[in-house]
C-alpha positions in Angstrom: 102.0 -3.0 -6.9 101.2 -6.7 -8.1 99.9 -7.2 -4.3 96.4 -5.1 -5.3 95.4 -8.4 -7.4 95.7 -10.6 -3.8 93.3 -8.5 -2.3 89.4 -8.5 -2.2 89.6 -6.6 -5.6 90.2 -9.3 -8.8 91.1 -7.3 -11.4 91.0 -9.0 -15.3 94.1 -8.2 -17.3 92.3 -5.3 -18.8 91.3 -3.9 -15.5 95.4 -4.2 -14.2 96.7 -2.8 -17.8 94.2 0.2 -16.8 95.3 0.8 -13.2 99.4 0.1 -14.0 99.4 2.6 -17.4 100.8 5.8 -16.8 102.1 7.0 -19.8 98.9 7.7 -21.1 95.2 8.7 -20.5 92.8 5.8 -20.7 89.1 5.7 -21.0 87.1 3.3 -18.1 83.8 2.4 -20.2 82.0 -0.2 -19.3 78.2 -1.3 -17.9 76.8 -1.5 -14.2 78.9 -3.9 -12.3 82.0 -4.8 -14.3 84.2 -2.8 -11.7 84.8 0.5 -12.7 84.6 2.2 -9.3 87.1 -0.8 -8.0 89.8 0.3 -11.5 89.2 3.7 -10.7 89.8 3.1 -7.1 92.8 0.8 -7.4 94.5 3.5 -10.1 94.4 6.3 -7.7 96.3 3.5 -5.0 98.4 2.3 -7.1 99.7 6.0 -8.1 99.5 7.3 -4.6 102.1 4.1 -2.9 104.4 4.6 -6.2 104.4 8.3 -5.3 103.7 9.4 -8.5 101.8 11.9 -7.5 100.5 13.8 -4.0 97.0 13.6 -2.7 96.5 16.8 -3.3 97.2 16.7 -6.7 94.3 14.2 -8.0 91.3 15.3 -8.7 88.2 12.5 -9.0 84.7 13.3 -10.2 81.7 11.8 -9.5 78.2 12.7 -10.2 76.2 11.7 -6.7 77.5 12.0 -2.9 76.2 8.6 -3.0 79.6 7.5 -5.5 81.7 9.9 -3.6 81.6 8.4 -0.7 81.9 4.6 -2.1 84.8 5.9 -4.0 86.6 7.0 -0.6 85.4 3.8 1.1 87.4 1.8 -1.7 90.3 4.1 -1.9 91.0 4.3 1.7 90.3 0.3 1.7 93.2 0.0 -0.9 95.4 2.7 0.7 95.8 1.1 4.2 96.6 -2.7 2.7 
């Protein structure tokens, strides 16, 4: 799913090896503004068009409706490219 870096979203080689790796967990830990919510974002994309798993079958925390719903903005952003 290299066609996620041609979009809006520049992801830094760490950022990409964090939304590609699926054979193992990874922790996203980083300060305001480095793109976390876009990693986070592009990682649930990236597994949904591969199919590796159903929409129903991710679960994604946040802690204010605030971050919710920028999460869903970005995901749905992401989805429909």
């Amino acid at each position: 799913m290299s066609h996620l870096r041609g979009t809006e979203w520049q992801f830094s080689n760490q950022q990409w090896e964090a939304v590609t790796n699926i054979h193992q967990h990874l922790l996203v830990s980083a300060g305001a503004g480095t793109g976390k919510t876009s990693t986070v974002g592009a990682k649930v994309a990236y597994v949904l068009r591969k199919k590796l798993a159903a929409p129903s079958e991710i679960l994604l925390l946040a802690f204010a409706r605030d971050a919710m719903k920028e999460m869903r903005k970005r995901i749905s952003a992401l989805a429909n490219e």
